[in-house]
C-alpha positions in Angstrom: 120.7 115.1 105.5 124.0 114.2 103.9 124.8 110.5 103.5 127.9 110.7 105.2 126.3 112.6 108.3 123.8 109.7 108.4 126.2 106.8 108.2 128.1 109.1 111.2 124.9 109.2 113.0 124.0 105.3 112.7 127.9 104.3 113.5 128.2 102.6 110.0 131.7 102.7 109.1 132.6 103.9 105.9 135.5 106.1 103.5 134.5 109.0 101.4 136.4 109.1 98.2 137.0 112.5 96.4 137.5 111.9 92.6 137.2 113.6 89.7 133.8 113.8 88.4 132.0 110.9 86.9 128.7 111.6 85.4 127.8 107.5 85.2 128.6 104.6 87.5 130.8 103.1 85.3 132.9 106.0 84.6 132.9 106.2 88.9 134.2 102.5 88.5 137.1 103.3 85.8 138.2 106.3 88.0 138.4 104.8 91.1 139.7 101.6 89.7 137.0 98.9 91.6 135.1 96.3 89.5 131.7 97.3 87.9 129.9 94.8 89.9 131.4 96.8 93.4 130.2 100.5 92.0 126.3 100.3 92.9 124.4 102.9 90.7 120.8 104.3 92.4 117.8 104.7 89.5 114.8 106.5 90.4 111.4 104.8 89.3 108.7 106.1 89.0 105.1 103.9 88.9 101.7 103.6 89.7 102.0 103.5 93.2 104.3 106.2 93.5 108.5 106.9 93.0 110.9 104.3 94.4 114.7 104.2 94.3 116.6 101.0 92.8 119.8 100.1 93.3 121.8 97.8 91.3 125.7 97.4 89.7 127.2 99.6 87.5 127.3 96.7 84.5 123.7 96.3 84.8 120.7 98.1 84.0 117.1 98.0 85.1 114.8 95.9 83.3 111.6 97.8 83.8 109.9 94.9 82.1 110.7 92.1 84.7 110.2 94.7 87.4 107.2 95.8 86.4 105.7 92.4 86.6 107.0 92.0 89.8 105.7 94.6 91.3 102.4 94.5 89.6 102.3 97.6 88.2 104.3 99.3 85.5 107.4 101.3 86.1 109.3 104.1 84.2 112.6 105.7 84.4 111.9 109.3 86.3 112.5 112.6 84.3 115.5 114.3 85.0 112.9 117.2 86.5 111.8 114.2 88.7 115.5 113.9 89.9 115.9 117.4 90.8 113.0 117.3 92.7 113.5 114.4 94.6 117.0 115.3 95.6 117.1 118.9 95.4 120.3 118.7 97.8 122.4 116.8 95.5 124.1 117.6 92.7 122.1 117.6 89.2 121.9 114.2 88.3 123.4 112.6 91.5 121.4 110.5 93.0 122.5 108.4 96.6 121.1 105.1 97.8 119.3 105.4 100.7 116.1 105.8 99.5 114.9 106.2 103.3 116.2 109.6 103.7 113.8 110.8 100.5 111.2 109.3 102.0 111.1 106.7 98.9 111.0 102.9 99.5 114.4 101.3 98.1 114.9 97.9 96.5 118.6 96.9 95.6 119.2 94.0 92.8 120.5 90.3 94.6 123.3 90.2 92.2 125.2 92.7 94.7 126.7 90.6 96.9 126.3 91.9 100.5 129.5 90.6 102.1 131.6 92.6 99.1 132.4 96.4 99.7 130.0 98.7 97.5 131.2 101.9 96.1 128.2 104.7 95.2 127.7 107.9 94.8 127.5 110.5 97.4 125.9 113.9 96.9 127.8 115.2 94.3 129.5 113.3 90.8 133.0 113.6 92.7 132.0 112.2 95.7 132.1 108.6 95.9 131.1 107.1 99.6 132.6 103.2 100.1 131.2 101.1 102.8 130.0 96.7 103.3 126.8 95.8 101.7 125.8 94.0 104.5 126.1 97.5 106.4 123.9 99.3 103.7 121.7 96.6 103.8 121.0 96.3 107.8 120.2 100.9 107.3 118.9 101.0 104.2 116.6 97.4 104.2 115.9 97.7 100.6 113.7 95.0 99.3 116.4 92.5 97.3 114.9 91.3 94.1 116.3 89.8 90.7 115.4 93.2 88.3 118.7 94.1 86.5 120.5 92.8 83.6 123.7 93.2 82.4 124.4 96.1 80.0 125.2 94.8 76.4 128.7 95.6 75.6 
């Protein structure tokens, strides 16, 4: 199921914005001209217990150190094989946010403020979906914990 048609289907009001494509979250954030920490980027994990989605700002990146120890188990990055298998009706590469609709448990990092509007990814790299946190949060209910860092510039 598209994200859109799912965000239409739980009355969640949101804007899709067509731009041109943007292969990273921060290159999303430069072309739609929104802060870093308003572009939410979606990373899939993939651990002992199985693959989970995280979500987290566009300046940041997961610590798979800190969240492996809080967890309890270790974590990796997934394989860009893993991507493609997990969304196979996204775009190569592109990877959305709701975790539920995969089937995958979510957890999105507390330094995205809820009452601020996010910006992510839809389905394709020139799709961007815009909508509140505190609406992703009440649909998605991703687990909020402290796991990203800011990227070094």
């Amino acid at each position: 199921m598209r994200v859109s048609d799912f965000l239409s289907e739980h009355h969640v009001p949101f804007e899709t914005i067509v731009h041109p494509p943007a292969y990273s979250a921060q290159k999303r954030a430069k072309a739609l001209h929104y802060p870093g920490r308003q572009v939410a980027k979606s990373v899939l994990l993939v651990g002992a217990h199985g693959k989970l989605l995280a979500v987290l700002p566009a300046t940041h990146q997961v610590d798979t150190e800190r969240l492996s120890t809080l967890l309890g188990a270790p974590l990796r990055l997934a394989e860009p094989s893993e991507v493609s298998e997990v969304f196979p009706d996204c775009e190569w590469g592109a990877v959305p946010p709701f975790g539920r609709l995969y089937g995958l448990p979510t957890i999105m990092d507390e330094s995205l403020d809820p009452e601020d509007w996010i910006v992510f990814e839809g389905h394709t790299h020139a799709e961007a979906i815009r909508l509140r946190g505190r609406d992703f949060q009440i649909l998605e209910q991703p687990e909020r914990l402290a796991f990203a860092r800011a990227k070094p510039r």
